[in-house]
C-alpha positions in Angstrom: -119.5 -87.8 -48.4 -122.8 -88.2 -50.6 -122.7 -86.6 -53.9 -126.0 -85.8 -55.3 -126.7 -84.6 -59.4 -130.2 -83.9 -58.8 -132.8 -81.1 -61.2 -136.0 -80.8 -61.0 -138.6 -79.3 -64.3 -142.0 -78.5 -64.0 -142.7 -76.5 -67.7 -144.4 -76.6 -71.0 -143.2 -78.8 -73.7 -141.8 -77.5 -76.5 -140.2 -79.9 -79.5 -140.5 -83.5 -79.0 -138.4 -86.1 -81.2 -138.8 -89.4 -80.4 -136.7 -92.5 -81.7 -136.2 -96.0 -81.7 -132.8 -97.7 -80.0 -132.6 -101.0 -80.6 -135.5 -102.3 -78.8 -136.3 -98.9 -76.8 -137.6 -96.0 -77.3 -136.1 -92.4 -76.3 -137.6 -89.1 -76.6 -135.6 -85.9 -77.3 -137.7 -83.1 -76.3 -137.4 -79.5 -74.6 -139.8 -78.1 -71.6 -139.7 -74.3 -71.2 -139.7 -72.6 -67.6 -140.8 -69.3 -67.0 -139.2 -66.8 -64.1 -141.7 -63.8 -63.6 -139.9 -60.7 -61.9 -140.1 -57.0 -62.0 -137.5 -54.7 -63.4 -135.8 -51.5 -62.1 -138.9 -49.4 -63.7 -141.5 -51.8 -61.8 -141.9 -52.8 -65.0 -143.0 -57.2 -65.1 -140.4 -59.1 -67.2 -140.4 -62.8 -67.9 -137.7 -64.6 -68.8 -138.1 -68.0 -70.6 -135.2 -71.1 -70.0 -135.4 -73.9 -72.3 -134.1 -77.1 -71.2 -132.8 -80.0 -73.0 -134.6 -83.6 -72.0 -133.1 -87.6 -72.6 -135.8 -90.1 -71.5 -135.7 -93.5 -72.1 -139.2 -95.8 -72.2 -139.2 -98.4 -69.7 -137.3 -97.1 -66.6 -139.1 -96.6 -63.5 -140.2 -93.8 -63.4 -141.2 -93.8 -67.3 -143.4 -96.3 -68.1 -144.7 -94.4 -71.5 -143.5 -91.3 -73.4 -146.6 -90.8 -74.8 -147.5 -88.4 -72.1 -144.8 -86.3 -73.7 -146.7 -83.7 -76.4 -146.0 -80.9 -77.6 -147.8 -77.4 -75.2 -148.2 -79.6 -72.4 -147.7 -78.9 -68.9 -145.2 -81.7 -67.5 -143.1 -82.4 -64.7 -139.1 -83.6 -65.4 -136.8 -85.2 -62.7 -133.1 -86.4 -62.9 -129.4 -85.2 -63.2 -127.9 -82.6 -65.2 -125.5 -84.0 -67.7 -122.9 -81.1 -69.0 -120.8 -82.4 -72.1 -118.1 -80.0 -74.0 -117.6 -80.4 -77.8 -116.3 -78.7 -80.8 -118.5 -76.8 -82.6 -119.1 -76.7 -86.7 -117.3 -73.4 -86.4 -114.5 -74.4 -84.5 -115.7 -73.0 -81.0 -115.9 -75.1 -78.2 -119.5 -75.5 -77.4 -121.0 -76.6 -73.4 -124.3 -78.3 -74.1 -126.6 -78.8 -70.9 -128.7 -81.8 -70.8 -131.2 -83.4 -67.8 -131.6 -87.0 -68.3 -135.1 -87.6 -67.2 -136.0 -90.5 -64.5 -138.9 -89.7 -63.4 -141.5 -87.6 -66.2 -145.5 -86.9 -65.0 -148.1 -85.0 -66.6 -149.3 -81.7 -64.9 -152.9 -81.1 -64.8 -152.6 -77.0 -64.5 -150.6 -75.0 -65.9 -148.9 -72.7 -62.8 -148.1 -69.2 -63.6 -145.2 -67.2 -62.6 -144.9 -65.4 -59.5 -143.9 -61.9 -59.7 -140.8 -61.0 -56.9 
């Protein structure tokens, strides 16, 4: 049986850390998504998902991160990386990441479509 870990981003990005690994950069950042759809009343809602992104310079489908600013409309592919830890609190914490692959810059912005 194939197993496939595949997601797939198109958003604005929001912060955007970016830091040197031994001879590699990799950029930290987040990339908001919007889903547009109406509410009992008929009323329009949109609800905003941020999304944690790991990319690392030089693969592939990365060549530069400096496509990766802050407001920008980008595109994000890759594979969903869940990891469980303890929290300062004490909690157990989930923490959703998408390790990036493949990153493009979007020329237009596309807005929501209302369902």
């Amino acid at each position: 049986m194939e197993q496939l870990n595949k997601i797939e981003i198109r958003g604005n990005v929001g912060n955007v850390n970016i830091l040197k690994v031994g001879g590699t950069r990799v950029a930290h950042f987040s990339v908001a998504t919007n889903f547009a759809y109406k509410d009992r009343n008929g009323e329009p809602v949109i609800e905003t998902t941020w999304h944690n992104v790991t990319a690392w310079e030089g693969n592939k489908g990365i060549p530069s991160l400096e496509i990766i600013e802050k407001g920008f409309p980008i595109f994000v592919s890759g594979r969903l990386r869940i990891q469980k830890y303890i929290g300062g609190d004490g909690t157990e914490r989930t923490s959703y990441d998408v390790i990036a692959n493949i990153i493009e810059k979007v020329e237009a912005n596309v807005s929501p479509q209302m369902i």
